[in-house]
Every structure is written in structure tokens, then in C-alpha cells.
Residue, then its C-alpha position, 0 to 999 in steps of 0.5 A: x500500500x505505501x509503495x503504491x502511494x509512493x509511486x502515485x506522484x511519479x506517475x502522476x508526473x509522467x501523465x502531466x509530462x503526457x499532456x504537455x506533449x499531446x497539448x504541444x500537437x493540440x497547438x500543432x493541429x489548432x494550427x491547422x484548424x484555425x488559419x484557415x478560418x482565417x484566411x478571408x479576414x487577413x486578406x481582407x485585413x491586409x489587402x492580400x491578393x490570392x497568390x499573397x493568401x497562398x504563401x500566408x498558408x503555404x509558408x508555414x507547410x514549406x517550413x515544416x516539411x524541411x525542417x521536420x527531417x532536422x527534427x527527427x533525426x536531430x532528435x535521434x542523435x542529440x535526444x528527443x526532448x531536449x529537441x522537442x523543447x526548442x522547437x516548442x520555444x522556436x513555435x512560441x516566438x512564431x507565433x508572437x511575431x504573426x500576433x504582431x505582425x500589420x503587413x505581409x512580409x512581417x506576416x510571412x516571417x512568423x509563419x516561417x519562423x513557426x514553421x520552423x519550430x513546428x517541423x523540429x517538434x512535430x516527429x518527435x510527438x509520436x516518438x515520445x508518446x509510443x516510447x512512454x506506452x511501448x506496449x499499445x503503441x497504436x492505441x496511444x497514437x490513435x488517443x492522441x489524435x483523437x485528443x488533438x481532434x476534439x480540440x480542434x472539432x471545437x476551436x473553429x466554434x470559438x475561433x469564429x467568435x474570437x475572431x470577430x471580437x479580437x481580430x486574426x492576432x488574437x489567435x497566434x497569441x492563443x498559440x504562442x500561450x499553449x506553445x509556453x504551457x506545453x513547453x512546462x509540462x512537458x519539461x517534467x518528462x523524465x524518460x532517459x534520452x536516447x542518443x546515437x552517433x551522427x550517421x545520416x547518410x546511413x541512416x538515409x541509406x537504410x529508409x531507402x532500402x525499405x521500398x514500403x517505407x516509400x510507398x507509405x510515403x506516398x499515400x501520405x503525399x496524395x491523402x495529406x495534400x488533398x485534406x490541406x486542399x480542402x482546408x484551403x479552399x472549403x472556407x474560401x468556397x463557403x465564403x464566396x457563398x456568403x457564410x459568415x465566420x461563425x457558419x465557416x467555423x461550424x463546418x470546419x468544426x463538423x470535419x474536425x469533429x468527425x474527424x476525432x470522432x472516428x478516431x475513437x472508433x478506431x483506436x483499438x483497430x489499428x495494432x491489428x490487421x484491420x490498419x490495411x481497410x482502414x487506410x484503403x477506406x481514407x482516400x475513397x472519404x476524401x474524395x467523396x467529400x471533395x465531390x460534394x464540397x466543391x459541386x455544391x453549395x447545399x448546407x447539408x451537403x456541406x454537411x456530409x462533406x465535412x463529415x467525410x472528409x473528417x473520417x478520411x482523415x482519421x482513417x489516413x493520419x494515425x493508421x499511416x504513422x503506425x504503418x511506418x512505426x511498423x516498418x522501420x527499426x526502432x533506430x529509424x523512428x526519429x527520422x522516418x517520421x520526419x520524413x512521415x510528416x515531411x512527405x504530408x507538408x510538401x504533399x499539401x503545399x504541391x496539391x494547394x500551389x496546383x489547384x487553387x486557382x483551378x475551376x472546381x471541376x478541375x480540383x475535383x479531377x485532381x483529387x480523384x486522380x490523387x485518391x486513386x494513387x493512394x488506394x494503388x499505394x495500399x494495394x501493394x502494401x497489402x502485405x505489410x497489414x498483418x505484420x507486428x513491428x520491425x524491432x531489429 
């Protein structure tokens, strides 16, 4: 009894450690979730033109993507928490300078400065998380994003709100203040680091002799470019359709919130041999969800839309980084989500800079041929499904 009392502030401790790290991808998804709500208000705001917009959403994705690859697998050689901190620090003084910023160029600096911060934490999220659940590696990665999800189902709610009465600063100053309080949780972690010598060619070397590493990659590339598409383009469509800030945030809020929903539902599917129908089903949602976004402006529609896309979503983010979890050697992890995530930034920069000035049956072409390039990726990594992870 008195060894179970004291190790109660123990783990007390390493649960408030979690939190800190799952809120630092909370702040991570908020941040895709609310600038889009965003979009119409800066332009506004700042008088930007579309090709100015696209660099506003596109800036920060583009940073993320390099420098995703320094976080990883500077995480693997100098410790993913001593990493993971200064990227929190890097994400905070980001977002500072977007609330401060009055013009475009000031603007793009704090996204690319977030952008920075973003890239060096973000892969080590699900590093930590699974080496302090080694057991239910998939359980804990699928809670997170439903955790991140639900956060993010209701930020649109508010965020429309807060924006009308404080303006679009307002809501990089909420990211620089929950960037700082993850950054103090999540110092409490006490998990012994785990270094290794500095061998990227290497370790490069390695990833690329894995050819299914390459073709999760891939899904990742074509699903994540469509979802940020939709992003980006959703709540401009609803906006030249005379929604107000609140209704857009109200379908931002639908996508997000089946977007935690399903992955609930999903959390004890994907340690098991369902991850390959899981993964099959994200880009058949995805692009039924564009079908009715794009070729409609009918509020239930609208509706399903959201709700679609959201469970594509759920169905592609969680299961594919398990998928790589799977696949890659313990030794590999730091950078192989790097590269997980790299592939899914750059995947959304490619698909916004080639469809956002496309008529809406064009985009619709393009995420279709997008989606059919993602259910060939699982097809030929069907045998990857019933697997346990690579622990060499």
C-alpha cells in the first residue's frame, strides 16, 4: 500500500509530462484548424491578393516539411526532448511575431519562423508518446489524435467568435500561450534520452532500402495534400457563398469533429490487421467529400462533406504513422517520421500551389486522380497489414 502511494506522484508526473506533449500537437493541429478560418479576414485585413493568401498558408507547410527531417533525426542523435523543447520555444516566438505582425512580409516571417519550430517538434510527438506506452503503441497514437481532434472539432466554434471580437492576432497569441504551457509540462518528462552517433547518410541509406517505407510515403503525399486542399479552399468556397465566420467555423468544426470522432472508433483497430481497410477506406472519404464540397453549395451537403472528409482523415493520419512505426527499426523512428510528416507538408503545399486557382471541376479531377494513387499505394502494401513491428 505505501509503495503504491509512493509511486502515485511519479506517475502522476509522467501523465502531466503526457499532456504537455499531446497539448504541444493540440497547438500543432489548432494550427491547422484555425488559419484557415482565417484566411478571408487577413486578406481582407491586409489587402492580400490570392497568390499573397497562398504563401500566408503555404509558408508555414514549406517550413515544416524541411525542417521536420532536422527534427527527427536531430532528435535521434542529440535526444528527443531536449529537441522537442526548442522547437516548442522556436513555435512560441512564431507565433508572437504573426500576433504582431500589420503587413505581409512581417506576416510571412512568423509563419516561417513557426514553421520552423513546428517541423523540429512535430516527429518527435509520436516518438515520445509510443516510447512512454511501448506496449499499445497504436492505441496511444490513435488517443492522441483523437485528443488533438476534439480540440480542434471545437476551436473553429470559438475561433469564429474570437475572431470577430479580437481580430486574426488574437489567435497566434492563443498559440504562442499553449506553445509556453506545453513547453512546462512537458519539461517534467523524465524518460532517459536516447542518443546515437551522427550517421545520416546511413541512416538515409537504410529508409531507402525499405521500398514500403516509400510507398507509405506516398499515400501520405496524395491523402495529406488533398485534406490541406480542402482546408484551403472549403472556407474560401463557403465564403464566396456568403457564410459568415461563425457558419465557416461550424463546418470546419463538423470535419474536425468527425474527424476525432472516428478516431475513437478506431483506436483499438489499428495494432491489428484491420490498419490495411482502414487506410484503403481514407482516400475513397476524401474524395467523396471533395465531390460534394466543391459541386455544391447545399448546407447539408456541406454537411456530409465535412463529415467525410473528417473520417478520411482519421482513417489516413494515425493508421499511416503506425504503418511506418511498423516498418522501420526502432533506430529509424526519429527520422522516418520526419520524413512521415515531411512527405504530408510538401504533399499539401504541391496539391494547394496546383489547384487553387483551378475551376472546381478541375480540383475535383485532381483529387480523384490523387485518391486513386493512394488506394494503388495500399494495394501493394497489402502485405505489410498483418505484420507486428520491425524491432531489429
Amino acid at each position: 500500500m505505501n509503495e503504491q502511494i509512493s509511486k502515485a506522484p511519479g506517475r502522476l508526473v509522467s501523465n502531466l509530462a503526457i499532456v504537455g506533449i499531446i497539448l504541444a500537437s493540440v497547438v500543432f493541429v489548432l494550427e491547422m484548424t484555425l488559419v484557415p478560418l482565417l484566411l478571408s479576414t487577413m486578406q481582407g485585413d491586409l489587402q492580400l491578393t490570392t497568390a499573397q493568401l497562398v504563401w500566408v498558408f503555404n509558408s508555414y507547410s514549406f517550413a515544416v516539411a524541411v525542417f521536420v527531417l532536422i527534427g527527427g533525426w536531430g532528435g535521434d542523435i542529440l535526444g528527443a526532448r531536449r529537441v522537442f523543447g526548442i522547437g516548442i520555444i522556436v513555435f512560441c516566438l512564431g507565433a508572437a511575431v504573426s500576433a504582431a505582425s500589420g503587413s505581409f512580409s512581417a506576416l510571412i516571417a512568423g509563419r516561417i519562423i513557426q514553421g520552423i519550430g513546428g517541423g523540429l517538434f512535430s516527429p518527435l510527438v509520436p516518438v515520445l508518446l509510443t516510447r512512454a506506452m511501448p506496449d499499445k503503441p497504436g492505441k496511444i497514437l490513435i488517443i492522441w489524435g483523437s485528443i488533438a481532434g476534439y480540440f480542434a472539432a471545437f476551436a473553429p466554434l470559438l475561433g469564429g467568435k474570437l475572431v470577430e471580437a479580437a481580430g486574426w492576432h488574437a489567435i497566434f497569441a492563443l498559440f504562442a500561450a499553449l506553445a509556453g504551457a506545453s513547453l512546462l509540462l512537458s519539461s517534467l518528462l523524465f524518460m532517459p534520452e536516447e542518443k546515437r552517433e551522427l550517421t545520416l547518410k546511413r541512416d538515409v541509406l537504410a529508409l531507402c532500402r525499405l521500398p514500403k517505407l516509400w510507398l507509405t510515403f506516398g499515400y501520405v503525399f496524395c491523402t495529406y495534400g488533398c485534406i490541406t486542399f480542402f482546408l484551403f479552399d472549403f472556407p474560401l468556397l463557403l465564403g464566396e457563398a456568403h457564410y459568415t465566420a461563425k457558419a465557416i467555423g461550424l463546418f470546419l468544426a463538423v470535419m474536425w469533429f468527425s474527424f476525432a470522432a472516428f478516431s475513437t472508433v478506431l483506436r483499438n483497430s489499428v495494432d491489428g490487421e484491420k490498419l490495411g481497410l482502414i487506410m484503403f477506406a481514407a482516400p475513397v472519404l476524401i474524395a467523396s467529400g471533395f465531390v460534394l464540397a466543391l459541386l455544391t453549395e447545399h448546407a447539408f451537403a456541406l454537411f456530409l462533406a465535412g463529415v467525410a472528409v473528417g473520417a478520411g482523415f482519421a482513417c489516413s493520419n494515425a493508421p499511416s504513422t503506425q504503418l511506418v512505426l511498423r516498418i522501420v527499426p526502432d533506430s529509424l523512428r526519429g527520422i522516418a517520421t520526419s520524413f512521415d510528416i515531411t512527405f504530408a507538408r510538401i504533399g499539401g503545399v504541391v496539391v494547394v500551389a496546383a489547384l487553387a486557382k483551378v475551376a472546381p471541376s478541375g480540383a475535383v479531377i485532381g483529387v480523384i486522380c490523387m485518391a486513386l494513387i493512394a488506394v494503388a499505394c495500399v494495394f501493394l502494401l497489402r502485405g505489410e497489414f498483418s505484420q507486428g513491428p520491425d524491432k531489429t
